[in-house]
C-alpha positions as MATLAB code, in Angstrom:
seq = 'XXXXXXXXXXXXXXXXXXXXXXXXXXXXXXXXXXXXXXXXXXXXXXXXXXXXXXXXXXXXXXXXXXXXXXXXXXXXXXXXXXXXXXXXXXXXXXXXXXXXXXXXXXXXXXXXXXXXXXXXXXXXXXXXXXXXXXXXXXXXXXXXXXXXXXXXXXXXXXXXXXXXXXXXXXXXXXXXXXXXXXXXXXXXXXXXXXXXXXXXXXXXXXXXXXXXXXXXXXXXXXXXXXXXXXXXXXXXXXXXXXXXXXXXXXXXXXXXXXXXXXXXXXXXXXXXXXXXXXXXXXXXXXXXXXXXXXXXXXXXXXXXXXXXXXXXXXXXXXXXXXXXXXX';
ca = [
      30.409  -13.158  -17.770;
      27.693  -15.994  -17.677;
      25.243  -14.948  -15.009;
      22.121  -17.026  -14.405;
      18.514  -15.981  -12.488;
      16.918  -19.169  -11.205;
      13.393  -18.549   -9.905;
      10.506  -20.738   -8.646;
       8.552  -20.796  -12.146;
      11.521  -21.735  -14.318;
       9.952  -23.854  -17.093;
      13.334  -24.618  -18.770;
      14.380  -26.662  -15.931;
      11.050  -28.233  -13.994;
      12.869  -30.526  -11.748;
      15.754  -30.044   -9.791;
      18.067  -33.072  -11.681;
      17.165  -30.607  -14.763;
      18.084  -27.461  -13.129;
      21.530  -29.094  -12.243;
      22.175  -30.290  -15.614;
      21.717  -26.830  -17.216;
      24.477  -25.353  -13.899;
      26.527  -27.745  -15.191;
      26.138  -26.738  -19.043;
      26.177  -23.235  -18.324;
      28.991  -23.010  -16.051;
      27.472  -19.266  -14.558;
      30.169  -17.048  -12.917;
      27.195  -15.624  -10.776;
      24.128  -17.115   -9.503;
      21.018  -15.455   -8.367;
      18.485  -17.670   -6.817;
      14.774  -15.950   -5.401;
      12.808  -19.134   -3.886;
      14.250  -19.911   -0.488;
      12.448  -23.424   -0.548;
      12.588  -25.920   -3.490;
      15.904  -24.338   -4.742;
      18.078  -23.509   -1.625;
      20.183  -26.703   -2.306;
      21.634  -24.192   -5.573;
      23.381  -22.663   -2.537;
      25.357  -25.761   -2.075;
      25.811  -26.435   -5.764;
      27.112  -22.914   -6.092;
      29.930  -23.629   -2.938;
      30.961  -26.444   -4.387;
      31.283  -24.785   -8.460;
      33.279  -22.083   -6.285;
      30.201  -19.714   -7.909;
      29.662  -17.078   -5.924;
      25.634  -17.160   -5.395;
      23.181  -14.914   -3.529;
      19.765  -15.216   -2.636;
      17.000  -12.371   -3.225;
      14.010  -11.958   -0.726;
      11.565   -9.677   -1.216;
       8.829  -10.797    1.189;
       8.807  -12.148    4.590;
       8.908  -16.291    4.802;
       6.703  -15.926    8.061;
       3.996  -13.559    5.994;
       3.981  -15.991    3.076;
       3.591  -19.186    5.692;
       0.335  -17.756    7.446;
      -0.807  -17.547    3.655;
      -0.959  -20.958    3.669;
      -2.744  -21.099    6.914;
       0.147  -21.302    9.327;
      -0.652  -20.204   13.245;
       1.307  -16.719   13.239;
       3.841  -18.512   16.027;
       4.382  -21.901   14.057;
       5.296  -19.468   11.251;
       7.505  -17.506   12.936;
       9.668  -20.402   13.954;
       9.397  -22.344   10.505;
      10.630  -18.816    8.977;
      13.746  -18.295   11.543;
      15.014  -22.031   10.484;
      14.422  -21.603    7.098;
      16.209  -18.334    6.811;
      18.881  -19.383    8.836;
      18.984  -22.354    6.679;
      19.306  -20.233    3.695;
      21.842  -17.795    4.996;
      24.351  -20.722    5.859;
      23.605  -21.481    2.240;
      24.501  -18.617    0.149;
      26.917  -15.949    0.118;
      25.131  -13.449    0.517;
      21.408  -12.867    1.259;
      19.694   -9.550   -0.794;
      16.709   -8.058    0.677;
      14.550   -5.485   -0.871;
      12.605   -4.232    2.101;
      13.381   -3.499    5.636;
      10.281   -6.285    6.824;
      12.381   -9.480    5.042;
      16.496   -8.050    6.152;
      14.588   -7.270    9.388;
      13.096  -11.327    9.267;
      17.125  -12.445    8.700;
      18.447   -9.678   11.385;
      16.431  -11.508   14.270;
      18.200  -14.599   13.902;
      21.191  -13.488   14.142;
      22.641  -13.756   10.362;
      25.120  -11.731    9.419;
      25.629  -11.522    5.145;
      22.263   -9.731    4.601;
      21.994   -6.597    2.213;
      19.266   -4.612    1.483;
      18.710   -3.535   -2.167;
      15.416   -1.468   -2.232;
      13.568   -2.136   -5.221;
      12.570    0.744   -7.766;
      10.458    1.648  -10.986;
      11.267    2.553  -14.144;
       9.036    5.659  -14.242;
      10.643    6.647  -17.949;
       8.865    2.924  -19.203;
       6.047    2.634  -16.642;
       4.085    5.971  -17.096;
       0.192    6.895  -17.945;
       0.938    8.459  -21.217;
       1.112    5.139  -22.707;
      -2.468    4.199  -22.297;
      -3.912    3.377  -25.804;
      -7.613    3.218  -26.575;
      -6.633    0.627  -29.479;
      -5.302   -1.714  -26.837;
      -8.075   -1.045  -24.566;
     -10.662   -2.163  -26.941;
      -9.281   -5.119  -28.035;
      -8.683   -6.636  -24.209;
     -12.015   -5.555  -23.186;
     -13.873   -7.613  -26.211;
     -16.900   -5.861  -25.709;
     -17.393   -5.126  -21.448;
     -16.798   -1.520  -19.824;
     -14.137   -2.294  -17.719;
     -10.217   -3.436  -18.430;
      -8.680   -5.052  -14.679;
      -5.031   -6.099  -15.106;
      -3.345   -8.349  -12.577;
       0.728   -8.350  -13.390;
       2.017  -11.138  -11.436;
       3.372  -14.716  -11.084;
       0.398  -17.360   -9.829;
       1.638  -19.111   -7.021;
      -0.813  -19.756   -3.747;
       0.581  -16.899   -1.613;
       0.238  -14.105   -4.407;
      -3.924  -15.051   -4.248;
      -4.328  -14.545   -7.677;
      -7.782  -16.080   -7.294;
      -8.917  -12.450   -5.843;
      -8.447  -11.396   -9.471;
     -11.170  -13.245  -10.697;
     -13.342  -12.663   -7.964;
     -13.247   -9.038   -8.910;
     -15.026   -9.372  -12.290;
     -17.225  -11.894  -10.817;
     -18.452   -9.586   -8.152;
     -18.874   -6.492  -10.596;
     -20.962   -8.289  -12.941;
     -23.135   -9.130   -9.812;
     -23.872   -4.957   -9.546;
     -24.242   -4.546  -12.997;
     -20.675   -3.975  -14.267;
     -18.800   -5.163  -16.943;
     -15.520   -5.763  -16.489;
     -12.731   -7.088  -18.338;
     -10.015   -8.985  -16.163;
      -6.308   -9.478  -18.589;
      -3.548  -11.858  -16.248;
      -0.569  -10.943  -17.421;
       1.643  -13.400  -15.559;
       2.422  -17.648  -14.854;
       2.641  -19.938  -12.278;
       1.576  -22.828  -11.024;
      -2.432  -21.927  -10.231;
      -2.474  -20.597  -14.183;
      -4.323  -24.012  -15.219;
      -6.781  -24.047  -12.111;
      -7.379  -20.497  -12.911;
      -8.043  -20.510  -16.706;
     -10.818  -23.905  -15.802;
     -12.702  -21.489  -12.989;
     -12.651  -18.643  -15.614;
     -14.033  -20.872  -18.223;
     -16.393  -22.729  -15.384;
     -17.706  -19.397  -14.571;
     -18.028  -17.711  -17.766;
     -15.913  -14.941  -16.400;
     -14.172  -12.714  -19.305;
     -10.582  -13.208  -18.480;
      -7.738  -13.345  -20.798;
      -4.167  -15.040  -19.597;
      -1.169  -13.460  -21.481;
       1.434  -15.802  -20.041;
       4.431  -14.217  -18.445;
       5.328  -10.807  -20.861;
       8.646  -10.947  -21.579;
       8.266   -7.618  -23.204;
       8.332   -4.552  -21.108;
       7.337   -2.002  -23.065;
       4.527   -4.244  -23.598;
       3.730   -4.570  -20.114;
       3.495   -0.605  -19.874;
       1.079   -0.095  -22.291;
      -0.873   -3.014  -20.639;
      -0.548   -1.815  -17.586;
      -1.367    2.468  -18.374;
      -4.280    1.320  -20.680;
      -6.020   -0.822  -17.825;
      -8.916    1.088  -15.879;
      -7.744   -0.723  -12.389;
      -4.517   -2.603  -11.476;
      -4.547   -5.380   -9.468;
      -1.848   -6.733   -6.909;
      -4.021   -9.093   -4.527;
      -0.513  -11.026   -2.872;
      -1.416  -10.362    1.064;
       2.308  -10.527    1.884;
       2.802   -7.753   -0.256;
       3.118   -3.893    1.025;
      -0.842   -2.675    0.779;
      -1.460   -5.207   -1.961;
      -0.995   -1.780   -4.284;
       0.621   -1.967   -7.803;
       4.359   -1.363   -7.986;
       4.239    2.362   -9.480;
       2.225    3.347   -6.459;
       4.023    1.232   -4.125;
       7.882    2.081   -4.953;
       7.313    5.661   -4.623;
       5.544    5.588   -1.505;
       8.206    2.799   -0.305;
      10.517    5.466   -0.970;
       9.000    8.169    0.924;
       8.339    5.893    4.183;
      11.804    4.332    4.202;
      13.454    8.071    4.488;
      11.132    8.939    6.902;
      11.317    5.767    9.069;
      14.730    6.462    8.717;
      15.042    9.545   10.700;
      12.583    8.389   13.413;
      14.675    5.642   14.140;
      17.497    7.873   14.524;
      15.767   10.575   16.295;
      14.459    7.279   18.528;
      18.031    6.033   18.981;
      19.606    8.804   19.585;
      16.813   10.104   22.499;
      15.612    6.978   24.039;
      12.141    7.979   22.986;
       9.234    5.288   22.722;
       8.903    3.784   19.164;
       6.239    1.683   17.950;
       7.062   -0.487   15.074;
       3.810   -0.762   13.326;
       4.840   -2.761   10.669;
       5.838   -5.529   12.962;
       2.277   -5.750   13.499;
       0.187   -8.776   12.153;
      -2.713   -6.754   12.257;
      -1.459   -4.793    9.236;
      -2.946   -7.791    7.321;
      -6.060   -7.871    8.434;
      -8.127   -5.766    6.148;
     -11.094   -4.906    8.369;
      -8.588   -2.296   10.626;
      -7.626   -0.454    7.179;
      -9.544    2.334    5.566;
     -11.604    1.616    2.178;
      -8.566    3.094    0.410;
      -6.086    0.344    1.996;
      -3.532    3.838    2.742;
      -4.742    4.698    6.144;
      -5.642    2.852    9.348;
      -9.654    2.916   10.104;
     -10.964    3.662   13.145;
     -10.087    0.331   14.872;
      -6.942    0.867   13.182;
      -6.336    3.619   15.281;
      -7.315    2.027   18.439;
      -5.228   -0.850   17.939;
      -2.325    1.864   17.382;
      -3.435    3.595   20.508;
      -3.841    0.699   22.505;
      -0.147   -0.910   21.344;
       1.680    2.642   21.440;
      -0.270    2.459   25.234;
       1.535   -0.857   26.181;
       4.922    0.392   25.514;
       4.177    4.009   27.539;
       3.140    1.259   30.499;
       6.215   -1.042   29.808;
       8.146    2.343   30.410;
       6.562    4.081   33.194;
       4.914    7.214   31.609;
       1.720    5.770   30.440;
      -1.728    7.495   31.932;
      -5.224    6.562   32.039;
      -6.761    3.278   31.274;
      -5.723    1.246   27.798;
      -7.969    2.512   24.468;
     -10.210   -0.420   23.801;
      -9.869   -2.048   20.173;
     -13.095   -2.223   19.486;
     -15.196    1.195   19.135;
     -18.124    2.180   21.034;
     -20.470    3.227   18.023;
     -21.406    1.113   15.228;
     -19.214    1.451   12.329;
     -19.868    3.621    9.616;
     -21.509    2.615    6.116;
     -19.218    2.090    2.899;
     -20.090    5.463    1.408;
     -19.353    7.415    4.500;
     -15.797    5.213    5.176;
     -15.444    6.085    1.612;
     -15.789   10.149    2.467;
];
């Protein structure tokens, strides 16, 4: 069986006249496309090759939209047309997290899957981590910082470099290894270079077991993408993924089943803004809270039960200092 993977960075094919050349050479029996944009029209390719072809989301077209600077509501409708767009396109639609099938749900499409994604925890672990390795990345600073990801606009990789620009501002020397392409790579490497900033671009690693000792021999991993659960690296965010999807699964069953008041946090677009989150990114701060409070308030009131007066968002005291958010 010939299968191909088409994504956004493919550098054997850079225009879409290429890309269709190399369908036609290949002749796949399967086709797996993950950008919804500049390659949808594979969708059509695929129908007519009689290939069966799905699509792969695994973050939210509205999330990645207001990335670029969208109005939340001029995203929302751009996403709904261009997922409905890429629904009618492919056979079937693959999502890997209830936020993007829930984004195709709303509009009414019908072929969506989910396919929750997972961690090899038998390649990916911390007993990997090699001084050797260390040493050599760091080339002389304290502090190794790996960001493993592709370089488009929405995935921020710019925050990477900010980090060991703002460390070396307190006094701390830190190392920053990209392990990853994309299309900001070239802008990226001139700011490092412009700025003096000690960063070292891999490329994309082909090699996993490569990537694990990278990533277990690194002092801090970096996943800045906004549209991304918690911005946290995928070993801490699969597991926890894991753990939140079976126990959002029984409270929407418990909530079905009872008629009982459910607040959807995640539907929130305050879950992106990183002032209501706690210094660890895992919990909701204090206006966190109150902006829980005060939505969880709205539905009581939409429903009858709801007593007293709605919590305020904003708190009454001043906030507290880093160090004491910190404790």
């Amino acid at each position: 069986m010939r299968a191909v993977h088409s994504a956004a960075d493919l550098t054997l094919a850079p225009s879409s006249a290429a890309l269709r050349g190399l369908l036609e050479e290949l002749r796949p029996d399967r086709l797996e496309v993950s950008d919804r944009a500049t390659l949808r029209w594979t969708g059509e390719w695929a129908r007519r090759a009689r290939v069966p072809a799905v699509m792969v989301s695994h973050e939210t077209a509205d999330g990645v939209l207001r990335t670029w600077g969208v109005p939340p509501a001029a995203a929302g409708r751009a996403a709904d047309r261009l997922n409905t767009l890429s629904a009618h396109a492919y056979a079937r639609i693959v999502c890997t997290t209830e936020s993007a099938e829930r984004e195709f749900v709303r509009t009414g499409v019908r072929n969506v899957v989910r396919a929750p994604l997972g961690v090899d925890l038998e390649r990916f672990r911390p007993g990997l981590r090699s001084t050797a390795l260390r040493t050599r990345h760091l080339r002389g600073q304290d502090v190794l910082l790996l960001l493993g990801s592709r370089l488009p606009v929405e995935k921020r990789p710019g925050r990477a470099l900010d980090a060991p620009a703002a460390l070396r501002h307190t006094g701390v020397r830190a190392a920053l290894v990209v392990a990853g392409d994309g299309p900001l790579r070239a802008e990226l490497e001139r700011r490092a270079r412009a700025e003096r900033l000690p960063a070292e671009f891999l490329g994309h690693v082909r090699d996993r077991d490569r990537l694990a000792r990278l990533q277990a021999s690194a002092d801090l991993c970096l996943a800045p993408g906004p549209t991304e659960t918690f911005g946290l690296p995928g070993p801490l965010r699969h597991p926890l993924a894991r753990r939140q999807q079976a126990v959002n699964a029984v409270v929407h069953a418990l909530s079905g089943r009872y008629d009982t008041v459910h607040l959807h946090a995640s539907d929130r677009a305050w879950t992106e803004d990183r002032s209501l989150w706690s210094v660890d990114r895992l919990h909701p701060g204090e206006r966190g809270h109150r902006r829980l409070a005060a939505d969880f308030h709205r539905l009581l009131a939409e429903r009858g039960p709801a007593l007293g007066a709605r919590p305020a968002h904003e708190p009454g005291q001043p906030p507290p200092t880093r160090v004491a958010g910190a404790l």
